[in-house]
C-alpha positions as CSV (number, residue, x, y, z in Angstrom):
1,X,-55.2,-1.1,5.6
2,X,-52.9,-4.0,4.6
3,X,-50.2,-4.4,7.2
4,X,-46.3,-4.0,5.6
5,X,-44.6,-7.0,3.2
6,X,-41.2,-7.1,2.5
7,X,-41.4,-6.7,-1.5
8,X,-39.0,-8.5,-4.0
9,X,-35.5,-6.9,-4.9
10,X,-33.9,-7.9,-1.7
11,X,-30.1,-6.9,-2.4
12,X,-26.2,-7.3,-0.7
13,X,-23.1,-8.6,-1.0
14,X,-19.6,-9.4,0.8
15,X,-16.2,-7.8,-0.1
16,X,-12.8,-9.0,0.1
17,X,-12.2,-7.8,4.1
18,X,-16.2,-9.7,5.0
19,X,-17.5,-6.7,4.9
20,X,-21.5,-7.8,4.3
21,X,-24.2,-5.0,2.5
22,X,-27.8,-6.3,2.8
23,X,-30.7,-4.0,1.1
24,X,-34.5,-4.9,1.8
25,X,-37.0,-3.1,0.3
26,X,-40.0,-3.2,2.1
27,X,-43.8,-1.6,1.0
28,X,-45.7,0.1,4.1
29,X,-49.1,2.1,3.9
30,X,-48.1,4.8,6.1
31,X,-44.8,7.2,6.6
32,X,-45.3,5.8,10.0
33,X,-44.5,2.4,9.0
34,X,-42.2,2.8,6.5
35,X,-39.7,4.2,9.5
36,X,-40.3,1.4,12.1
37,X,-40.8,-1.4,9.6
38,X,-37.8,-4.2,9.6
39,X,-36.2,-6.2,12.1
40,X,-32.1,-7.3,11.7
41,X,-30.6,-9.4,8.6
42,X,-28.1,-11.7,9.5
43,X,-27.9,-10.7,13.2
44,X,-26.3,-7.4,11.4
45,X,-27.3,-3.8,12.1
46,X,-29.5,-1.2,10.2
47,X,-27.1,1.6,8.8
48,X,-29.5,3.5,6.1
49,X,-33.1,3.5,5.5
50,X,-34.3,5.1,2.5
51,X,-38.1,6.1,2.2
52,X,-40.1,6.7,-1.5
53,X,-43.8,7.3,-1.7
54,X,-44.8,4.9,-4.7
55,X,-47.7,6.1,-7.1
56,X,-50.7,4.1,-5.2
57,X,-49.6,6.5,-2.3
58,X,-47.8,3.8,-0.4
59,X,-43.9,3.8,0.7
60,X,-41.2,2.0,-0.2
61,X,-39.0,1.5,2.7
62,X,-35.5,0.4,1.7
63,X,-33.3,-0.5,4.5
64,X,-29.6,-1.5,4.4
65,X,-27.5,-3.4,7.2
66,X,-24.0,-3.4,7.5
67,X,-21.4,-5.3,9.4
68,X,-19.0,-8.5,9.6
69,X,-20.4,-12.1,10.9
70,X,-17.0,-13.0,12.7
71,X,-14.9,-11.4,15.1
72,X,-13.4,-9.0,12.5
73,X,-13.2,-9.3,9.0
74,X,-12.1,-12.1,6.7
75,X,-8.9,-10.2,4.8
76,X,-7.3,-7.0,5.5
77,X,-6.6,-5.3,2.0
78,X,-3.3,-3.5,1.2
79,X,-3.4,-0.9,-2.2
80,X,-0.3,1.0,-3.1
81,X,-0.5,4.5,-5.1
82,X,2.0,5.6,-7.0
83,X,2.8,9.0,-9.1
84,X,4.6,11.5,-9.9
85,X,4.9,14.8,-8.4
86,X,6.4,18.1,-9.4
87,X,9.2,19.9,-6.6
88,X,10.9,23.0,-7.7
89,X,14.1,22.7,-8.8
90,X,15.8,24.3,-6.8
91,X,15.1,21.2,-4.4
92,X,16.6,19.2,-6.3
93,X,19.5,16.7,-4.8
94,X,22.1,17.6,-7.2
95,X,21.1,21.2,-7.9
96,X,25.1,22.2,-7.6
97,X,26.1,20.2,-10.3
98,X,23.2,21.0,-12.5
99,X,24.0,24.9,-11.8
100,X,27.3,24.1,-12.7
101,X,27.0,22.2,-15.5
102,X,24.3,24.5,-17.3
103,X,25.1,27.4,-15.9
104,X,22.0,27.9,-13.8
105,X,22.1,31.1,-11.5
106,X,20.2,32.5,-8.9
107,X,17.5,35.0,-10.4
108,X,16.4,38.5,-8.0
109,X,13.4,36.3,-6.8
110,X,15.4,33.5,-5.3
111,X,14.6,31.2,-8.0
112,X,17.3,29.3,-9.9
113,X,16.9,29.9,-14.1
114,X,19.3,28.5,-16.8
115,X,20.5,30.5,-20.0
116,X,18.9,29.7,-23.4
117,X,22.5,28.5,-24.6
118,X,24.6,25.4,-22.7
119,X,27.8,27.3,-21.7
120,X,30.7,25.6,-23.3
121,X,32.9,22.9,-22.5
122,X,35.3,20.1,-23.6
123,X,36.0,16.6,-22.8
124,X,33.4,14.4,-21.6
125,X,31.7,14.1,-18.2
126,X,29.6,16.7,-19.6
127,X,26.3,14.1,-19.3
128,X,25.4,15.0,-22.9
129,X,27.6,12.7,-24.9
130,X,31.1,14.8,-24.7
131,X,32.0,18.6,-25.7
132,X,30.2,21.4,-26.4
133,X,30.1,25.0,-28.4
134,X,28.1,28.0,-26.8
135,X,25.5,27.6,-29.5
136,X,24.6,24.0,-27.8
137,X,20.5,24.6,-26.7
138,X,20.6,24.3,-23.1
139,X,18.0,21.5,-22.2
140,X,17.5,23.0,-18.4
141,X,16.6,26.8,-20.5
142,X,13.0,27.3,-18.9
143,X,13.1,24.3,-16.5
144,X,11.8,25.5,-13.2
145,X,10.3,21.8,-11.9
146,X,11.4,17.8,-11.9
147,X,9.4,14.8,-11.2
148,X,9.8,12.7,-7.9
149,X,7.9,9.4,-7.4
150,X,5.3,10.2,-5.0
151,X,3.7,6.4,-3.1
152,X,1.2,6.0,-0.7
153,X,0.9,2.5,1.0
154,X,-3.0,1.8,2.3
155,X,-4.1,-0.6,4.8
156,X,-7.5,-1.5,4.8
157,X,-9.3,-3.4,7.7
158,X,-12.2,-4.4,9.6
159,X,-12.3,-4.3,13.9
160,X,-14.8,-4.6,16.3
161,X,-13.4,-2.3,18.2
162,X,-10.5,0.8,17.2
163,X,-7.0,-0.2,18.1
164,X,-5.8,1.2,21.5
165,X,-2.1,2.2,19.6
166,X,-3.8,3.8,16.7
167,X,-3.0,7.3,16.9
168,X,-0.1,6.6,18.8
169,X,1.3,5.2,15.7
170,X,0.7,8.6,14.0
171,X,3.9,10.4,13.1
172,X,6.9,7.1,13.4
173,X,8.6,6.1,10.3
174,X,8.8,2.5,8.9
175,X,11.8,1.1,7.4
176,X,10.2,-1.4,5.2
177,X,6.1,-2.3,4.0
178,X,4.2,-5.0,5.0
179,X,3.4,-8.2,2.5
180,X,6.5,-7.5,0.3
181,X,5.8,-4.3,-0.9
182,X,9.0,-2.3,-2.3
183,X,10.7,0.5,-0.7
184,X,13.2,2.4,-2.6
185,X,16.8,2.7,-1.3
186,X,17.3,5.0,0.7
187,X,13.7,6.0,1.7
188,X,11.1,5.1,4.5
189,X,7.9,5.5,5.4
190,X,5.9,8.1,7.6
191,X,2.6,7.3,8.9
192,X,0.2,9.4,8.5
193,X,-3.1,9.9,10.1
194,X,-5.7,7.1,9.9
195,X,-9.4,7.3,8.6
196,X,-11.9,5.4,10.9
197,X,-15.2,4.8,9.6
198,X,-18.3,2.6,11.6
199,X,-19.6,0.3,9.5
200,X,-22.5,-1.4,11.5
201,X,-21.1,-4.1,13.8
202,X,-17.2,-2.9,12.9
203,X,-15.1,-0.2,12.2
204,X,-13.6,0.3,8.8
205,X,-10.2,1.9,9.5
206,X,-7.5,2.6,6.5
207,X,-3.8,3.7,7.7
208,X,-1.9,5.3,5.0
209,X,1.8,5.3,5.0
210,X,3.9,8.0,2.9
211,X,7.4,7.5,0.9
212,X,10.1,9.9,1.8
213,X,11.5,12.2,-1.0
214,X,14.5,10.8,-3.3
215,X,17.6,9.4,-1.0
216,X,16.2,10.8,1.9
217,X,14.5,9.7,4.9
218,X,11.8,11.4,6.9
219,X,13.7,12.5,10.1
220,X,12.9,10.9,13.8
221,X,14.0,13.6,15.3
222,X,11.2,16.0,13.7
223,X,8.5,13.8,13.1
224,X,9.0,12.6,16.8
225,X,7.7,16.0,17.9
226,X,4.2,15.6,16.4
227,X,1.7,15.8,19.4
228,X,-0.2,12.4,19.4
């Protein structure tokens, strides 16, 4: 019985934050083997080991190792979503003056609808270009959502360790992004809940930070009763 080899196809790679993937195939003649076979890459952990029985009745054992070879990682990554998202309009911030200027009335359900004909009116300041007759098609007839920009900031990074103020962070607003990242006026950021994956030697954690709706901020004074 020949004793294990490590076979040809060795694969890995780094990312952006150091984050280094090393795959070793290696062919055993036993199950046995194929699940004690290996010893560490790079002074970096095992994380997956994949077993195959090939077709002379040996096993492939392929087995991956994970991890950073510094402290933490080299770069800390920063992503930022964007997109829009529907609200009803009755949440809108000028809902008055839309009811008012396209006649838009409160149905039996509690939702607001808008006649199939603009109600008439003279002079400008109307918002469509001056005066209108009763026959005008009403552009809100039917309209029962509008579009807000919806942004998520991400936060990518390696640690050898979780930080101690993580979830304590959970729940306060931010005024501002890091690394120049816009903030629309009158908005801020709340942060939400972090994801916190182990990654061999390191722990791959990703805070997310979400925008406020249009010229409004998310409130202290709520968010600051979350329970942390």
């Amino acid at each position: 019985m020949s004793a294990p080899f490590q076979m040809l196809g060795l694969s890995g790679g780094r990312d952006e934050r150091g984050l280094i993937t090393v795959a070793v195939p290696w062919n055993c003649a036993t199950l046995s083997e194929g699940l004690s076979v290996g010893s560490s890459v790079l002074g970096l952990p095992e994380t997956r080991r994949a077993i195959t029985q090939l077709e002379d009745g040996s096993f492939q054992a392929t087995i991956t190792y994970e991890g950073a070879e510094g402290e933490n990682g080299d770069k800390d990554t920063f992503e930022f979503d964007s997109m829009f998202r529907e609200e009803p309009i009755e949440s809108h911030p000028s809902i008055d003056r839309l009811k008012t200027q396209f006649g838009g009335s409160l149905n039996a359900d509690g939702r607001i609808v808008f006649p199939e004909k603009t109600p008439s009116s003279k002079g400008a300041g109307t918002g469509l270009g001056g005066s209108r007759s009763s026959t005008d098609k009403n552009p809100m007839f039917g309209v029962t959502t509008y579009l807000v920009l919806n942004a998520v900031f991400r936060h990518t990074y390696l640690r050898r360790s979780v930080p101690s103020d993580l979830l304590q962070k959970v729940g306060t607003t931010r005024d501002r992004l890091p690394e120049g990242f816009p903030t629309p006026t009158d908005r801020n950021w709340l942060i939400m809940p972090p994801k916190v994956n182990k990654r061999g030697n390191v722990f791959e954690i990703a805070e997310e930070w979400m925008l406020s709706k249009p010229g409004q901020k998310w409130p202290d004074a709520i968010y600051g009763l979350i329970q942390r």
